[in-house]
Phi, psi and omega in degrees: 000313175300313199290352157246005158325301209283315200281351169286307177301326170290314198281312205292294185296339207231353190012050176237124163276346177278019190290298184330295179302318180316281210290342148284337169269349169294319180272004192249324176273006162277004151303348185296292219271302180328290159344292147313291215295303157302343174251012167270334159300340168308285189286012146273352192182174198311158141270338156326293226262299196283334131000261165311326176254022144291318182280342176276342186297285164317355149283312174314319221257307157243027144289327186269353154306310194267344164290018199260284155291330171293307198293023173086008190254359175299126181208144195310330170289311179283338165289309199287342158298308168319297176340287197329303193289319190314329174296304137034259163267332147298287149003294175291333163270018190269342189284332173302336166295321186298320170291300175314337180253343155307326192290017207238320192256161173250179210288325179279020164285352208288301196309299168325336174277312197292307200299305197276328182293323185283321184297309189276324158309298167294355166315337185240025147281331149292299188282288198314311190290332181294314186300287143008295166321306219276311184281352174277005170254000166232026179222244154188203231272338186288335173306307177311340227232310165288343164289331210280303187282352167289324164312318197269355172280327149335297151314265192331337168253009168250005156261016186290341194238037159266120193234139185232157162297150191274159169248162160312141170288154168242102159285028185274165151303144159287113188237064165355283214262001174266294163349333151258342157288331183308291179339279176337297196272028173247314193311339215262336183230042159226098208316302178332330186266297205280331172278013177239037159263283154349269195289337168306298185321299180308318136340281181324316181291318167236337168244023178292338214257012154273350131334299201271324178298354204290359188267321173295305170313317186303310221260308159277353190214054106239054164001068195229357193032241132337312201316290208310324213268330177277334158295000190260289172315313143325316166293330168295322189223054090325297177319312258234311200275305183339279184338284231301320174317315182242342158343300207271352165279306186308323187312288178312337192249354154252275218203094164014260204332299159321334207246310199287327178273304171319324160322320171282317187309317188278325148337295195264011152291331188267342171289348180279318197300306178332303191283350161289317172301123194301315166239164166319304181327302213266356170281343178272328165323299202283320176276339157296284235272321186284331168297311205285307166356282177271033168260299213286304174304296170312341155298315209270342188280322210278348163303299182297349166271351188289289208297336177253317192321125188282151216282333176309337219216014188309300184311298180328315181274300149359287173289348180282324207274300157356290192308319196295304197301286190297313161317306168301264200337302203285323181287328158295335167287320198288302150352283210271326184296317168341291216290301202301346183252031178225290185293307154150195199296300210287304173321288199320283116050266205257020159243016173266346153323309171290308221289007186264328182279321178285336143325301172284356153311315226268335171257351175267301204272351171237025163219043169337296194316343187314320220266301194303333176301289170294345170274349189267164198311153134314321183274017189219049172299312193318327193270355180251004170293122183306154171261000000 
């Protein structure tokens, strides 16, 4: 509800697309800090309760968005200030959900856990813009914003009964930042871990930023407006929810790997149909098959890391792969909203589409082993060790 809120109000005030991009990257690149930081409290302490007190900070942050916006006082720098912190404390909590959800399953569940976590999470990608809708046509956009902050309260009290095995206490000093190189130089030399780091970044960079444009498509190039920006987005995650669902049965019945390389092949073939398509109908046709598309891929990198990440040091790997997805994304948004307020929407689009489809050619043929590193057993750790 908040991601269309903010894009009516932004598209509405400013009918500038580098707004979009500003307020994605406001909202992404405080993972640079978040990120580390969260995954050594992760593997230091409850993950719930850190959890919880990310999520109570993010209620704060946007209640004061929609009292902001209900009484008139809201403006594009304090929405992009509020972005920060919120970015942040998402950030800093995400590797404890990621983490938190390996502690629950055994390995071969994990894809199926990451897929139904991906399913319910794009789940208000369906729900949220209709709702959305309905409240910015008898209220406005602060409504979505006072529902937004109630969800995280939400959170914080229902993870009060969520229970995990307990772990070893860590009585060391906290030390941020060697605590994460320790991270670092273990996710880099174990292949399992360091090519879906890799490929995420890359994912991010060129085809994560049609999330942030779909508000520029509707309103400037499918003229569709409001209507347009809750069909899209709405369509994304139909798609997004579809994947999560039947991925890992299909999974089950070849192969993770299979699933993953398909899955990219089909991301960048459906964002070129996507930026091609001629009406609203068929741009939401190609963003369902392009949402499950890009589930099925973020699902599949964030499996092979779950599964190899060594159990010490799980959050800490956990958070470089975050970082990677949030650094490349704002800088892959800021980038493509440029080029779209120059070329337009629809180029930008389908030549980020390509240019995903000639990467991967480009890794099948001169790095095969890539794809065989990330697919293999967990039990064939030894062998994934970097030389």
């Amino acid at each position: 509800m908040q991601t269309v809120a903010l894009g009516v109000y932004i598209t509405e005030k400013t009918n500038n697309d580098i707004w979009l991009g500003l307020l994605t990257a406001a909202a992404w690149l405080p993972a640079l800090v978040g990120s580390p930081v969260g995954g050594v409290f992760s593997d230091r302490f409850s993950r719930q309760r850190w959890i919880q007190a990310n999520n109570f900070v993010m209620a704060i942050t946007a209640s004061t968005l929609a009292v902001a916006e209900i009484t008139h006082h809201l403006s594009l720098q304090l929405a992009c200030y509020l972005a920060v912190i919120e970015g942040l404390c998402g950030s800093a909590s995400w590797a404890a959900w990621q983490s938190l959800l390996r502690d629950l399953v055994n390995d071969d569940e994990v894809l199926a856990a990451v897929s139904l976590s991906s399913a319910q999470f794009n789940l208000g990608r369906v729900i949220g813009p209709t709702l959305a809708g309905v409240a910015i046509a008898v209220g406005s956009t602060g409504w979505c914003f006072a529902l937004n902050a109630a969800s995280f309260i939400f959170v914080v009290v229902i993870f009060s009964f969520v229970k995990s095995p307990s772990r070893a206490k860590v009585l060391t000093k906290v030390r941020v930042g060697a605590e994460t190189i320790v991270g670092a130089k273990v996710a880099w030399s174990v292949k399992g871990c360091r090519n879906p780091i890799i490929g995420v970044g890359t994912v991010a960079l060129i085809s994560s930023p049609f999330i942030a444009l779909v508000p520029a498509m509707a309103v400037h190039t499918l003229h569709s407006g409001k209507v347009g920006i809750a069909w899209l987005v709405g369509a994304q995650g139909v798609g997004a929810v579809i994947g999560a669902l039947t991925l890992p049965g299909v999974a089950r019945r070849c192969s993770r790997l299979t699933v993953l390389r398909g899955s990219l092949y089909v991301l960048a073939l459906s964002e070129a149909l996507y930026a091609l398509a001629p009406t609203l109908a068929l741009s939401v046709c190609a963003l369902v098959i392009l949402g499950g598309a890009y589930v099925g891929s973020l699902t599949g990198l964030n499996t092979s890391v779950q599964l190899h990440a060594p159990q010490g040091e799980r959050s800490r790997i956990l958070a470089l792969y975050t970082l990677s997805l949030s650094i490349f994304y704002p800088f892959g948004a800021i980038a493509q909203s440029a080029f779209s307020t120059t070329w337009g929407v629809r180029p930008v689009m389908f030549g980020a589409g390509c240019l995903m489809g000639l990467i991967l050619i480009m890794v099948n043929f001169f790095k095969p082993t890539f794809w065989a590193e990330i697919g293999a057993s967990p039990s064939e750790r030894l062998n994934l060790l970097a030389d």
